[in-house]
C-alpha positions in Angstrom: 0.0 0.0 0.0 1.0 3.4 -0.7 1.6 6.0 1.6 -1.7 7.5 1.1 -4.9 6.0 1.5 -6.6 5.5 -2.6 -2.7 5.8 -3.8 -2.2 3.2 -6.8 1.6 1.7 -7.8 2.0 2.4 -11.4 4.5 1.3 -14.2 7.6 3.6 -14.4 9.6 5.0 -17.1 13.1 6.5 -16.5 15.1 7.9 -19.2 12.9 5.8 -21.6 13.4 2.5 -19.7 11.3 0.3 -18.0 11.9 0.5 -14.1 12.2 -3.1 -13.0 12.5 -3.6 -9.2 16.3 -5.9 -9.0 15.1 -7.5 -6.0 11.4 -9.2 -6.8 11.4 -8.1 -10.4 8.1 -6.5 -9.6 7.3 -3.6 -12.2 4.9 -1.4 -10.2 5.7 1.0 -8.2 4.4 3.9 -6.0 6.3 7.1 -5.7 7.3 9.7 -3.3 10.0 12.6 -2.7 13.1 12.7 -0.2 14.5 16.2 0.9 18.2 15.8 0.3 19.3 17.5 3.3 23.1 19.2 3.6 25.3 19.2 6.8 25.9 22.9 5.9 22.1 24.4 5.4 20.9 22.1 8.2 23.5 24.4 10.2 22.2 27.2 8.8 18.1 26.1 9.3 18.0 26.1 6.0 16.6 22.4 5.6 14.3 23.4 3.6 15.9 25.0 0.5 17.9 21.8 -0.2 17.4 19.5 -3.4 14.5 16.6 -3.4 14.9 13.3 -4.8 12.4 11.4 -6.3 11.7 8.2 -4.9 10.1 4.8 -6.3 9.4 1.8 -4.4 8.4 -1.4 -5.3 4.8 -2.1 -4.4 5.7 -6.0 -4.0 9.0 -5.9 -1.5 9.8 -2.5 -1.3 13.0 -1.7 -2.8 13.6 1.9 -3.1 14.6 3.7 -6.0 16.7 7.3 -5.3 16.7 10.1 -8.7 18.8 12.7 -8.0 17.9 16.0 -9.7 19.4 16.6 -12.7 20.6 20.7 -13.4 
């Protein structure tokens, strides 16, 4: 189950590839985002300007996928 109640896991597509979990070989996922936070702006209390990854797990066993942003 999702993190959200009514949440469905979906086929994904990355750079025009099937994602494919490595553990289960399960091929739907759900998806979420991570804050990427920094030693430096969580000094700061700036947490909340740092970089998000994008997350997809595998609705069978739960491996997680981790996307960094791209500039």
């Amino acid at each position: 189950m999702g993190l959200f109640s009514g949440e469905q896991a979906q086929p994904v597509s990355v750079a025009g590839q099937e994602l494919i979990c490595p553990v289960c070989g399960g091929k739907h996922f759900f998806q979420r985002e991570t804050q990427l936070n920094t030693a430096g702006m969580t000094f700061l209390g700036l947490d909340w300007a740092n970089a998000c990854a994008e997350n997809y797990y595998c609705a069978q066993c739960g491996y997680m996928f981790w996307f960094h942003p791209l500039p």
